[in-house]
C-alpha positions in Angstrom: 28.9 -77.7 101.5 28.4 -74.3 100.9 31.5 -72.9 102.7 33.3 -75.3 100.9 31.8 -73.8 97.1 32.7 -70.4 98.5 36.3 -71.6 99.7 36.4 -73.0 96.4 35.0 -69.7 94.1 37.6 -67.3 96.8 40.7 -69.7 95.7 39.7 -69.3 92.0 39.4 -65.5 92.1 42.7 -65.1 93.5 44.0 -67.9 91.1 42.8 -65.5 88.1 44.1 -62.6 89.6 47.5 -63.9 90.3 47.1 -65.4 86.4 46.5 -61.8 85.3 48.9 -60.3 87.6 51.3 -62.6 85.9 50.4 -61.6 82.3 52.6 -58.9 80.5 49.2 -58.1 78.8 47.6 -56.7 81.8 50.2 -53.9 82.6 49.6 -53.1 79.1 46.5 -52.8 79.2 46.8 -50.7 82.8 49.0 -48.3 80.6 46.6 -48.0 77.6 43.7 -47.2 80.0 45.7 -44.3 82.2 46.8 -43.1 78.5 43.5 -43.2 77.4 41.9 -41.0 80.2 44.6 -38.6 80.3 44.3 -37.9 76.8 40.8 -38.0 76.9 41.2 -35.3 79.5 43.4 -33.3 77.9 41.7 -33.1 74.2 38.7 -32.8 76.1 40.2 -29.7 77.9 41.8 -27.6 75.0 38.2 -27.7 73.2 36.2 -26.4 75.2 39.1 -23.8 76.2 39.5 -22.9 72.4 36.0 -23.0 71.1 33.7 -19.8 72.7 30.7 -21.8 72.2 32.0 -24.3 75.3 34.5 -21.9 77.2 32.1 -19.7 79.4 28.6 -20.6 80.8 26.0 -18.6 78.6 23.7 -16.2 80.4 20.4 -16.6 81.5 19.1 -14.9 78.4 21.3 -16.6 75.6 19.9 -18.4 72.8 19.2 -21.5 73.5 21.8 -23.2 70.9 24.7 -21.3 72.7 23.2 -22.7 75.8 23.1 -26.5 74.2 26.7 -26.3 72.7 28.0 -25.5 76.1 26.4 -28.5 77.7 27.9 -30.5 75.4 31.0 -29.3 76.6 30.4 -31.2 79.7 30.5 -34.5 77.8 33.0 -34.1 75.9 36.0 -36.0 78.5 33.8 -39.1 79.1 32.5 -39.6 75.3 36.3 -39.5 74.2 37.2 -42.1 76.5 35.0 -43.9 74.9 35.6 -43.8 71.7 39.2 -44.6 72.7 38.8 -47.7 74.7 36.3 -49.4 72.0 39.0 -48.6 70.0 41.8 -49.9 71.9 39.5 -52.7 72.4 39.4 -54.1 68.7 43.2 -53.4 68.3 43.5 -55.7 71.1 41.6 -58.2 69.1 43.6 -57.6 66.3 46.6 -58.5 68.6 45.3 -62.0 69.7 45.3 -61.5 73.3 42.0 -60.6 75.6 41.2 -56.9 75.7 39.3 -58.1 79.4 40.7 -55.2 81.4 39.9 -52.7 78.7 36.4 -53.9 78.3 36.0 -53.4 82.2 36.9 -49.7 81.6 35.4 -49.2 78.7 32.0 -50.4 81.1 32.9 -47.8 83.3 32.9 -44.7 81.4 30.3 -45.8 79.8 28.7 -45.5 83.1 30.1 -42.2 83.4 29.2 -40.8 80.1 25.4 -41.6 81.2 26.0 -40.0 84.5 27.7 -36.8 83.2 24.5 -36.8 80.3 21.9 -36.5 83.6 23.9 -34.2 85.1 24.3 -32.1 82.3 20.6 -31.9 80.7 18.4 -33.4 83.3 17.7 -30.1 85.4 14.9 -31.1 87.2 16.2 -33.1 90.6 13.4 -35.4 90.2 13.8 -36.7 87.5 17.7 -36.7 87.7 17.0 -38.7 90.9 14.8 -41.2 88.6 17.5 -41.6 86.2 20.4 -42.3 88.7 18.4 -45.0 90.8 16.8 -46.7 87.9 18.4 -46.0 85.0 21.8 -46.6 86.2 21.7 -49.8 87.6 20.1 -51.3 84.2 22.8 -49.8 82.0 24.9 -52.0 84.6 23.1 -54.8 84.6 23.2 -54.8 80.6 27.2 -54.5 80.8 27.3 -57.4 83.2 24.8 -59.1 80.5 22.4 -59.8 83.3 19.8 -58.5 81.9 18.2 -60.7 79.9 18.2 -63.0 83.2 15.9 -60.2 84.7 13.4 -60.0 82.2 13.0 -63.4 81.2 12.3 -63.6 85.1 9.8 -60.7 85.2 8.0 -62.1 82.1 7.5 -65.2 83.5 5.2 -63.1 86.2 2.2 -62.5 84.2 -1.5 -62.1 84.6 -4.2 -63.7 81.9 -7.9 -63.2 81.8 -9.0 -64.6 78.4 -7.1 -63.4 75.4 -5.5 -60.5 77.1 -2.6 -61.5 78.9 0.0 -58.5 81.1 3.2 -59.1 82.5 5.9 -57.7 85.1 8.0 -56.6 82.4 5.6 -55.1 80.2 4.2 -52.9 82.7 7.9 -52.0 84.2 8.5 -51.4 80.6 5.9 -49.3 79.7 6.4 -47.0 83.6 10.2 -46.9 82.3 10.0 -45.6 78.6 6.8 -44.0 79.3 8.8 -42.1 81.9 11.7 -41.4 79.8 9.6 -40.6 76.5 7.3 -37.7 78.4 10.3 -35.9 80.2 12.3 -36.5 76.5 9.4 -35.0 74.8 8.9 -31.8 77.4 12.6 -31.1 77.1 12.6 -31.5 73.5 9.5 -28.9 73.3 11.0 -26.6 75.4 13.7 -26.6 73.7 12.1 -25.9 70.4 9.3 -23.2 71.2 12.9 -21.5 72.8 14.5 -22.0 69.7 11.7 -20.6 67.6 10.7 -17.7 69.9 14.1 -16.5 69.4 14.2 -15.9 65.4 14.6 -12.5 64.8 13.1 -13.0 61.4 9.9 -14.1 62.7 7.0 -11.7 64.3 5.1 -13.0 67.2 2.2 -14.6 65.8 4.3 -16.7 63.3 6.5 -17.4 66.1 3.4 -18.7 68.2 2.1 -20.8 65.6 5.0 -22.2 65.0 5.7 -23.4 68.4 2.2 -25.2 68.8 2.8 -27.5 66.1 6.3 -28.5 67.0 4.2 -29.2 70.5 2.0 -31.1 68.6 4.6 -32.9 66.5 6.2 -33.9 70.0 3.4 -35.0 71.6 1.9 -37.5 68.6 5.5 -38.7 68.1 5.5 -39.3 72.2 2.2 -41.1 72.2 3.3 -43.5 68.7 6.3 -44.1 70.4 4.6 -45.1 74.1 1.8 -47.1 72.0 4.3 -48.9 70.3 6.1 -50.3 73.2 2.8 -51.3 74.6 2.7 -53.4 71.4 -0.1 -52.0 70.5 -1.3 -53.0 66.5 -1.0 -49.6 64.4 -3.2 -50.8 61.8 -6.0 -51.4 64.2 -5.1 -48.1 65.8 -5.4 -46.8 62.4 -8.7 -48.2 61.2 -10.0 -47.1 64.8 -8.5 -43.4 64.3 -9.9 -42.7 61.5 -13.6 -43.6 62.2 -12.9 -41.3 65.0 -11.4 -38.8 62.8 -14.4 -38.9 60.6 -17.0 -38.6 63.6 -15.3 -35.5 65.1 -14.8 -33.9 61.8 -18.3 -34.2 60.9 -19.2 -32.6 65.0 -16.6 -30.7 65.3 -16.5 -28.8 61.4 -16.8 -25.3 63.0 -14.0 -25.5 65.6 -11.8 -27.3 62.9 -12.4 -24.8 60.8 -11.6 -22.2 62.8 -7.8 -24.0 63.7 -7.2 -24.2 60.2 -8.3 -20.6 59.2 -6.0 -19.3 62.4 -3.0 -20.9 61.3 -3.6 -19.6 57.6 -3.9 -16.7 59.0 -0.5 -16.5 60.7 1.6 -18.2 58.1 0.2 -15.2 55.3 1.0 -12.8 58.1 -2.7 -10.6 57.0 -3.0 -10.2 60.3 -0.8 -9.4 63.4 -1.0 -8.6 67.1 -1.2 -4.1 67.1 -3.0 -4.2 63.9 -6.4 -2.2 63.4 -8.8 -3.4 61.6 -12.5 -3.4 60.8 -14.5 -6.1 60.1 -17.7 -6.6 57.7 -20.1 -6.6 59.9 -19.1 -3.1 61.9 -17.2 -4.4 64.9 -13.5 -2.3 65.1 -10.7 -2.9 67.0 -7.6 -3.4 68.0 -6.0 -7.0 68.0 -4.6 -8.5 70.7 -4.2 -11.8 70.7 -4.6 -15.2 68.9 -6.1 -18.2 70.0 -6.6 -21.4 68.0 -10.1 -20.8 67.9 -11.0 -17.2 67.9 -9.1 -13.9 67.9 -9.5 -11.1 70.5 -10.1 -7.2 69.2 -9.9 -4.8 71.8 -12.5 -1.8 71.4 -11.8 2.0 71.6 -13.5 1.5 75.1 -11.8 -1.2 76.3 -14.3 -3.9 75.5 -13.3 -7.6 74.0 -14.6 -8.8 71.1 -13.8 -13.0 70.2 -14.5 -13.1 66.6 -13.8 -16.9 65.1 -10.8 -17.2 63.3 -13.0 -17.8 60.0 -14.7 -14.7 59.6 -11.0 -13.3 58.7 -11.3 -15.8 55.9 -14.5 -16.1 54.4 -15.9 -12.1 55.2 -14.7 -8.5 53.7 -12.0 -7.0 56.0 -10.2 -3.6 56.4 -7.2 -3.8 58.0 -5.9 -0.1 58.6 -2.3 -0.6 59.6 -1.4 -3.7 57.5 1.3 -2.6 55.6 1.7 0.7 57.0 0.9 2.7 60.4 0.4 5.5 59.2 -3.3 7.0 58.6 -4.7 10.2 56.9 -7.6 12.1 58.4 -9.2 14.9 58.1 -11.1 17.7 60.2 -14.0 20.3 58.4 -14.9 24.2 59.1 -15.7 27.0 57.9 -14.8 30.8 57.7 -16.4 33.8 56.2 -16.5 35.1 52.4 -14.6 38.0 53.7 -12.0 35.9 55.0 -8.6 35.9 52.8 -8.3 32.5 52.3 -4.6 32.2 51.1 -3.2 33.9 53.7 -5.7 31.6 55.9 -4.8 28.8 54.8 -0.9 29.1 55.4 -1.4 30.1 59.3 -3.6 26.4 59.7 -1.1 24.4 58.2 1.8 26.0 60.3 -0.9 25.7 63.6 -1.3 22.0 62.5 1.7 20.6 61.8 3.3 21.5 65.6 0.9 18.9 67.0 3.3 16.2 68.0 1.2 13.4 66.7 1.1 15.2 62.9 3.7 13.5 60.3 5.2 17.0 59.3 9.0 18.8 58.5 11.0 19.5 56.3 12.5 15.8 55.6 8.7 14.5 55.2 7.0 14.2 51.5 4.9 16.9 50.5 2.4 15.0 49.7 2.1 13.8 53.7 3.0 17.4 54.9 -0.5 19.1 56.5 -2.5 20.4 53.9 -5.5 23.0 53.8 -8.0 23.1 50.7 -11.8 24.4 49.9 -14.0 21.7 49.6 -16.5 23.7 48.6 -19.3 27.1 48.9 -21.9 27.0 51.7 -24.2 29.1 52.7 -22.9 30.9 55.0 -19.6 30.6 54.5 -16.8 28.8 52.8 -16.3 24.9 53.5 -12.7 24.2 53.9 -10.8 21.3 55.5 -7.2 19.8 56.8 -5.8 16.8 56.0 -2.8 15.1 57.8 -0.8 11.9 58.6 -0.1 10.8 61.7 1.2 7.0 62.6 -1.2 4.6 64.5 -5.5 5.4 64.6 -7.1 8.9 65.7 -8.9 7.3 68.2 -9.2 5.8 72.0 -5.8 7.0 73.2 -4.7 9.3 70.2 -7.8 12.3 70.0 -5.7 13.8 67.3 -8.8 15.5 65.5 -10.6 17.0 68.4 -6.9 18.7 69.2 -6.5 19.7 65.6 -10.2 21.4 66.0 -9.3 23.5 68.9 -6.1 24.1 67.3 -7.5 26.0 64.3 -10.8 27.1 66.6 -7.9 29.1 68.3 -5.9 30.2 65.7 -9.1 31.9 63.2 -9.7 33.5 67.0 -6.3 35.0 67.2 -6.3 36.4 63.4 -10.0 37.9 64.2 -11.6 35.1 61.8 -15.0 34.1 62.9 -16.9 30.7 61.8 -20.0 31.6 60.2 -23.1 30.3 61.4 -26.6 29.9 59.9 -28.8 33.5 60.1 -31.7 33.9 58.4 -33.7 37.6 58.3 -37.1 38.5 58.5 -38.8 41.5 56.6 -42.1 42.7 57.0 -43.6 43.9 53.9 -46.6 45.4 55.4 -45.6 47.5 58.9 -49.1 49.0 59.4 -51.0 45.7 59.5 
């Protein structure tokens, strides 16, 4: 009986195929297909020969865009083919006849198109290997319209204890999306933190702050998305979530508060990595980092303070290179009342201003040239002092003042200028006692 049903199934395939081989339609169709693909190929082709965005493979180090649009490029053949057999397929049922041979290729570059997709973005060989062996053969299975066979076969497996109830599908549902929505959402955060670390525009810590909430954005949209096919209820989830929400926030204030006050403190840009600034309670530093919790200032001696992103917020603070790097100091001494002062005070500003670290010449303002005052009458001398620019803080690496003091130490030397000193004399009003 059986080798008759399969005599009988082999003499009506070859009845249909000598029906179709019969059918002026079919040679038509034959044609329209090999049309289709050779356009496809040719189109396909000339733009990405004519647009620069597709026409050479990017470097390593191009923006990530340039990088995208040329992947595209790679689709382009297949996708047209597509577009052109769907619509070859409604003209033919326009035309009263049945499109069947169409529809088969129009099932095969689909199966192409999701091919050429993997090869094209999927770069890690796992999951590429995932995608071929399992995500192939139920794109075929769904153009053979066997699918909904399979699941209502795998739903029918199921496992009940009480009111909870898990079946074959649901769980090779939630392994396949779950699968596909992770990888989506690390490609789709990679993507966007390379995207945002290359605006120009930006500075680092925007840039930074930036690309954790898009990987926050991608990760709560990822876990909506997996709960939802796990059909589980959102309302519930939402009652439950906020009851947590309201425990942590009531444990957790501080930390909150200190993630909130470090993104404020990005987005108004008052503080970024380089800047020096001094804090309320007497720490000084350098920053160096940001966290979401706390920011690291680097001492003059090498040593790490973590202050919490609040203090910036809710304490005074002096921040020293803000707007500009550029500082002005100044370094005290003295020289004798017999010293002439104007002539003096021209050879320290020349001494000063050849210090390479000193904002001086010709192009610079006069007000930020060196300058050399009195400050005032002491008693043993006169009280003068320098002031200068110079870009970045006099201290840890730059010692810009203790040059600037041997400098002019050297200098009232060569022009026979002594400092004064205290001296005090003694008189003895009565020698003979």
């Amino acid at each position: 009986m059986d080798i008759e049903s399969g005599s009988v199934a082999i003499e009506e395939i070859l009845q249909t195929a000598q029906h179709a081989a019969s059918e002026t339609s079919t040679y038509i169709q034959l044609l329209a297909i090999l049309a289709i693909y050779a356009l496809s190929f040719v189109v396909a082709n000339k733009v990405r020969n004519s647009i620069g965005l597709t026409q050479n493979e990017p470097l390593e180090s191009a923006h990530p865009v340039r990088k995208l649009a040329y992947r595209i490029g790679g689709i382009l053949f297949p996708l047209l083919a597509i577009i052109l057999l769907q619509i070859s397929t409604k003209i033919g049922e326009e035309l009263t006849f049945t499109p069947w041979l169409i529809e088969t290729a129009l099932a095969v570059a689909v199966l192409l198109f999701f091919n050429s997709l993997i090869r094209v973005f999927v770069q890690n060989p796992l999951a590429a290997s995932l995608f071929r062996w399992v995500g192939l053969p139920i794109l075929l299975l769904h153009l053979l319209d066997l699918l909904p066979t399979i699941v209502s076969a795998l739903e029918e497996v199921s496992l009940e204890a009480g009111n909870f109830s898990i079946s074959a599908y649901g769980v090779i549902r939630v392994l396949i999306f779950g699968s596909f929505l992770f990888w989506l959402g690390r490609a789709s955060n990679n993507f966007g933190k390379a995207v945002i670390r290359k605006q120009d525009s930006l500075d680092v810590p925007t840039k930074e702050v930036f690309s954790k909430l898009f990987e926050i954005a991608i990760f709560g949209i990822v876990v909506l998305s997996l709960l939802n096919i796990m059909g589980v209820n959102m309302a519930t989830l939402a009652v439950f979530g906020g009851a947590v929400g309201v425990g942590l926030g009531l444990g957790l204030q501080s930390i909150a508060s200190n993630f909130i006050s470090g993104i404020i403190i990005l987005l108004d840009r008052s503080l970024t990595v380089g800047d020096f600034v001094e804090l309320e309670g007497g720490q000084v530093g350098f920053v160096r980092e940001f966290r979401m919790r706390y920011t690291i200032l680097e001492t003059y001696d090498g040593k790490d303070i973590l202050v919490p992103n609040e203090t910036f917020i809710s304490s005074l603070m002096v921040n020293w290179t803000h707007k500009d790097p550029k500082q002005r100091y100044r370094v005290d001494f003295s020289v004798p009342y017999s010293t002439d002062v104007r002539s003096m005070v021209e050879l320290i500003k020349a001494a000063v201003a050849e210090h390479e670290q000193v904002v001086s010449g010709p192009d610079v303002p006069f007000e930020e040239r060196p300058d050399c005052e009195i400050d005032s009458f002491g008693e043993s001398g006169i009280n003068m002092f320098v002031e200068f620019w110079m870009i970045g803080v006099d201290d840890g690496s730059n010692r810009v003042g203790g040059d600037l003091m041997l400098i002019i130490l050297e200098t009232l030397k060569e022009n026979g200028i002594e400092i004064p000193f205290p001296q005090r004399e003694v008189k003895i009003l009565n020698p003979g006692q």
